[in-house]
C-alpha positions in Angstrom: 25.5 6.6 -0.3 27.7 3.6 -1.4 25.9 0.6 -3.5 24.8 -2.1 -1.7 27.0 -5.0 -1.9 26.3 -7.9 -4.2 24.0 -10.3 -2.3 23.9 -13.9 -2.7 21.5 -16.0 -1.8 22.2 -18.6 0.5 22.1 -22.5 -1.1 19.2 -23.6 1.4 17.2 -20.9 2.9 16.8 -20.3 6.9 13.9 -22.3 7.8 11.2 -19.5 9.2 10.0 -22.2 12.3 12.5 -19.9 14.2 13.2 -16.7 12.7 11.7 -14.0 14.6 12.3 -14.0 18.7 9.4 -11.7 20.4 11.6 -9.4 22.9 9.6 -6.3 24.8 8.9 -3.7 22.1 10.7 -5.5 19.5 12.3 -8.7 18.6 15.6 -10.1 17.0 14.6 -11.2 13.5 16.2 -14.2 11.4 15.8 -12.4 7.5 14.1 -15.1 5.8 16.5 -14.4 2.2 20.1 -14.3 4.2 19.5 -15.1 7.8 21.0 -12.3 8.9 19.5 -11.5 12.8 18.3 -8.2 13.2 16.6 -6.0 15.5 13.2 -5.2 13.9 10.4 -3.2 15.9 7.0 -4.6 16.5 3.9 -3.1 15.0 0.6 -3.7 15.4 -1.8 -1.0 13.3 -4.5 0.5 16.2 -8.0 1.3 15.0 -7.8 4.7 12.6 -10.1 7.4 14.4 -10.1 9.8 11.6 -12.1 8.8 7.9 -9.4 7.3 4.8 -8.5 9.4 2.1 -10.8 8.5 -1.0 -7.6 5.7 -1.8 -8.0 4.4 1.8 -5.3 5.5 2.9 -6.0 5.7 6.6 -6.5 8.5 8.8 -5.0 9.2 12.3 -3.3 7.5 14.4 -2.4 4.5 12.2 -1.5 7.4 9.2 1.7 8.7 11.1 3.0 5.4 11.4 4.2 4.1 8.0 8.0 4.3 9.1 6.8 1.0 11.5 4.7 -0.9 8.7 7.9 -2.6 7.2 11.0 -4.2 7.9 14.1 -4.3 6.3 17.3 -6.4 6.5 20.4 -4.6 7.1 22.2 -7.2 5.2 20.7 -8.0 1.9 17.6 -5.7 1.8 15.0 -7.5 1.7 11.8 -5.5 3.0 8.2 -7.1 3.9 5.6 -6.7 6.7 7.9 -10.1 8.5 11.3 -10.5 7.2 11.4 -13.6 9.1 8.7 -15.2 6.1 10.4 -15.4 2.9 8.1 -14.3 0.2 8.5 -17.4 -2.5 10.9 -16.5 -4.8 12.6 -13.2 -2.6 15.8 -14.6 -2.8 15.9 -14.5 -5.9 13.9 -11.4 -6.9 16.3 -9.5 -4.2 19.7 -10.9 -5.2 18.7 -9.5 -9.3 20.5 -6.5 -10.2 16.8 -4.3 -10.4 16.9 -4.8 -6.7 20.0 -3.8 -6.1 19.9 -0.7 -8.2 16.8 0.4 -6.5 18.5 0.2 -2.5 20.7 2.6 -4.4 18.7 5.2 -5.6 19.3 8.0 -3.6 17.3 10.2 -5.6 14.2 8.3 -4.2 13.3 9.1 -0.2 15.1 6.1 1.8 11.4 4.9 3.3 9.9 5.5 -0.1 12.7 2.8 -1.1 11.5 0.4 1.6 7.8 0.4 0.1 9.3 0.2 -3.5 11.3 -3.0 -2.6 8.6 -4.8 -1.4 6.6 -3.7 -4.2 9.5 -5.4 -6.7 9.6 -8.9 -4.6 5.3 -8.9 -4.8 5.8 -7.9 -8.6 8.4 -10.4 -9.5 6.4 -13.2 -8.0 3.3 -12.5 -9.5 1.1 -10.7 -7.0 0.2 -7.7 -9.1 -2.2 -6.4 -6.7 -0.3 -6.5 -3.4 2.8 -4.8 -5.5 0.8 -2.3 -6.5 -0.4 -1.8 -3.1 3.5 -1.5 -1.8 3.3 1.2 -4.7 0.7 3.2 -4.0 2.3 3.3 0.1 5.4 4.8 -1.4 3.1 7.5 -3.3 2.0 8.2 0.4 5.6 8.9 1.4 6.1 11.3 -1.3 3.2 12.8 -0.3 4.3 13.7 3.3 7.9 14.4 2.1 6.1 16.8 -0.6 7.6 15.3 -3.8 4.6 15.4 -5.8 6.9 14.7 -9.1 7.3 11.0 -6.9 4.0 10.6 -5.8 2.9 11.4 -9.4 5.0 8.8 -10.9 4.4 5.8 -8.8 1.0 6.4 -8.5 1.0 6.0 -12.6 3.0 2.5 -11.6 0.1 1.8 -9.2 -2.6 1.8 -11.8 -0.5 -0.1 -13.9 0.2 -3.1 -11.9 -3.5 -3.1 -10.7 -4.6 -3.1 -14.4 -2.1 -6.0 -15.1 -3.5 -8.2 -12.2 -7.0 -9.8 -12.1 -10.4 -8.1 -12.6 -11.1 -5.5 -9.9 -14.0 -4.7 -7.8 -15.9 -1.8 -7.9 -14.3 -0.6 -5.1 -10.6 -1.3 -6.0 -11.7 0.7 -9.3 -12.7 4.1 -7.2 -9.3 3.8 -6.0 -7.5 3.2 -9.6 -9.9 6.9 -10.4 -8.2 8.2 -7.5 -4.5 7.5 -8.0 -5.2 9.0 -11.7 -6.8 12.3 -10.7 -3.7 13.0 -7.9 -1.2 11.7 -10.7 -2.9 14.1 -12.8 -4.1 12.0 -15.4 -7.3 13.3 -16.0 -9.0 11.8 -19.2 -8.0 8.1 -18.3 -9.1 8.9 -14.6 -12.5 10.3 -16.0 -12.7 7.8 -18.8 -12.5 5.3 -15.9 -14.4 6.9 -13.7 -17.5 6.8 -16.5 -17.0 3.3 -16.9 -17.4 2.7 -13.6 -20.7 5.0 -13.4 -22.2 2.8 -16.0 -21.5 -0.8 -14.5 -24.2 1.1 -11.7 -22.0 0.3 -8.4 -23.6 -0.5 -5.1 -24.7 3.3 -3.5 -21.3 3.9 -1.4 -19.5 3.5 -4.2 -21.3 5.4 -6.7 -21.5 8.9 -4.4 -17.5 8.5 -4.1 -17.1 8.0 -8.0 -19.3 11.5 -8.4 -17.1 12.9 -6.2 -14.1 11.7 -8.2 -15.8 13.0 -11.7 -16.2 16.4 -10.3 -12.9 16.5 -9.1 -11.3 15.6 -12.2 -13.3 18.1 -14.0 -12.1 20.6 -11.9 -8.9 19.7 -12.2 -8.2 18.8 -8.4 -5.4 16.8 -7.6 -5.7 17.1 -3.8 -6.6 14.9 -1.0 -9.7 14.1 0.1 -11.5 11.7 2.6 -14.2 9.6 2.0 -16.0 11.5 4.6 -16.0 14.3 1.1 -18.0 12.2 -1.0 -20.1 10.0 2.1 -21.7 12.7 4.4 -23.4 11.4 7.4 -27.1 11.6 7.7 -28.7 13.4 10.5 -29.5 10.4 12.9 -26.6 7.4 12.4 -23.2 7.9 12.5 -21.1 8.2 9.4 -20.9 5.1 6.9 -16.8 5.4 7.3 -17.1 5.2 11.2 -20.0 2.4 11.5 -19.6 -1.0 11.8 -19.1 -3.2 8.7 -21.6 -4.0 6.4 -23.5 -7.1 6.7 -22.3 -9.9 4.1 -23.0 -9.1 0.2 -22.9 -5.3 1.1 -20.3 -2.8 -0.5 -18.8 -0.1 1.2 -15.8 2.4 2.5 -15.5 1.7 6.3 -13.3 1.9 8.6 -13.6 -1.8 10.1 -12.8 -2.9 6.7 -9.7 -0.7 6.5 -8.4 -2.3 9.4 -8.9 -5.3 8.0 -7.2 -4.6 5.2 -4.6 -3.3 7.2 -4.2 -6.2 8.9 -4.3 -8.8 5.9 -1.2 -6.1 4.2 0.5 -6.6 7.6 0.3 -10.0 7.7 -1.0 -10.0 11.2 -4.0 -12.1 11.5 
């Protein structure tokens, strides 16, 4: 694959009032860096049926779906849940040579590259947290594409840009633990994990960080759900399937997902 072009960004950038055009499945999209008008699909995440992985990573249907979570300009790039919203500071972050270099790594899966793109623009403007979600997504690619030397890698950039952000919540934490243990990186991910033990977590969180501990000791990289480490008791449904706990409360479920979902979407 050729290198991208040079891109510059344009002197005054398309005002986003008009930049995406709704049209049956899809719509024609104004790129909020070059306002260059492409066709982009529209994507709305339905309600997973099937419990997260123990990094929240959702289950079915919304899991096959990740090709649909971004867009991408043709022209210059750019990648983000709406192209049409320039992320401040994208046009500058995307028109820098790391950018560039990084549309043209073919060793790296092209949707992989998507996710990684985003992750620079959030990471060059300062939102740590969101970049490092971006990350962590193109971990999940490498995953399904079974590169586990990828997946291993930017899971390691993952914990990094979380640990460089703001203070994390016990739940944020379980999932640093996580992306250590399948990266491999077993005494920080059970140093952590300890840590974690001893701040004494609300419940939910504290049965997933035993599960966490006793994979790491058993040196288990794999996947597993949060339906593992939260098994329903015999007369409610499971925690990961219930409805969302009242205001205050901690824990994994699936209402909060979508949430989340929603919020990395940008839609609503």
């Amino acid at each position: 694959m050729a290198a991208p072009p040079p891109f510059q960004p344009p002197p005054h950038p398309p005002r986003a009032a008009a930049a995406t055009r709704p049209a049956g499945n899809g719509g024609v999209v104004r790129c909020g860096v070059c306002g260059t008008e492409s066709r982009q699909p529209a994507f709305r995440p339905p309600p997973p049926e099937q419990a997260p992985d123990l990094d929240l990573r959702p289950g079915e249907p919304v899991r096959g779906t990740m090709a649909l979570w971004l867009q991408q300009c043709p022209h210059c790039g750019y990648a983000a849940p709406d192209i049409g919203r320039a992320h401040p500071g994208a046009a500058a972050a995307v028109a820098a040579a790391p950018f560039r270099a990084l549309l043209a790594e073919t060793a790296y899966p092209l949707l992989a590259r998507r996710f990684l793109a985003w992750a620079h623009v959030l990471e060059e403007t300062g939102a740590l947290h969101a970049a490092a979600e971006a990350t962590l997504q193109a971990a999940w690619v490498a995953d399904d594409l079974n590169r586990p030397d990828l997946a291993r890698l930017w899971r390691r950039e993952a914990v990094a840009l979380w640990r460089a952000g703001p203070p994390l919540d016990p739940e944020q934490t379980v999932r640093v633990v996580d992306a250590l243990r399948r990266a491999e990186a077993w005494e920080d991910a059970l140093a952590t994990a300890e840590a974690l033990a001893r701040s004494r977590p609300p419940e939910p969180v504290a049965q997933v960080i035993g599960l966490e501990r006793r994979l790491v000791e058993a040196r288990d990289s794999g996947r597993h759900t949060v339906a593992s480490a939260l098994p329903p008791p015999a007369r409610r449904p499971h925690v990961a399937h219930g409805p969302r706990p009242p205001a205050g409360a901690s824990g994994f479920d699936l209402r909060g997902l979508l949430g989340r979902l929603r919020r990395l979407f940008g839609r609503g």
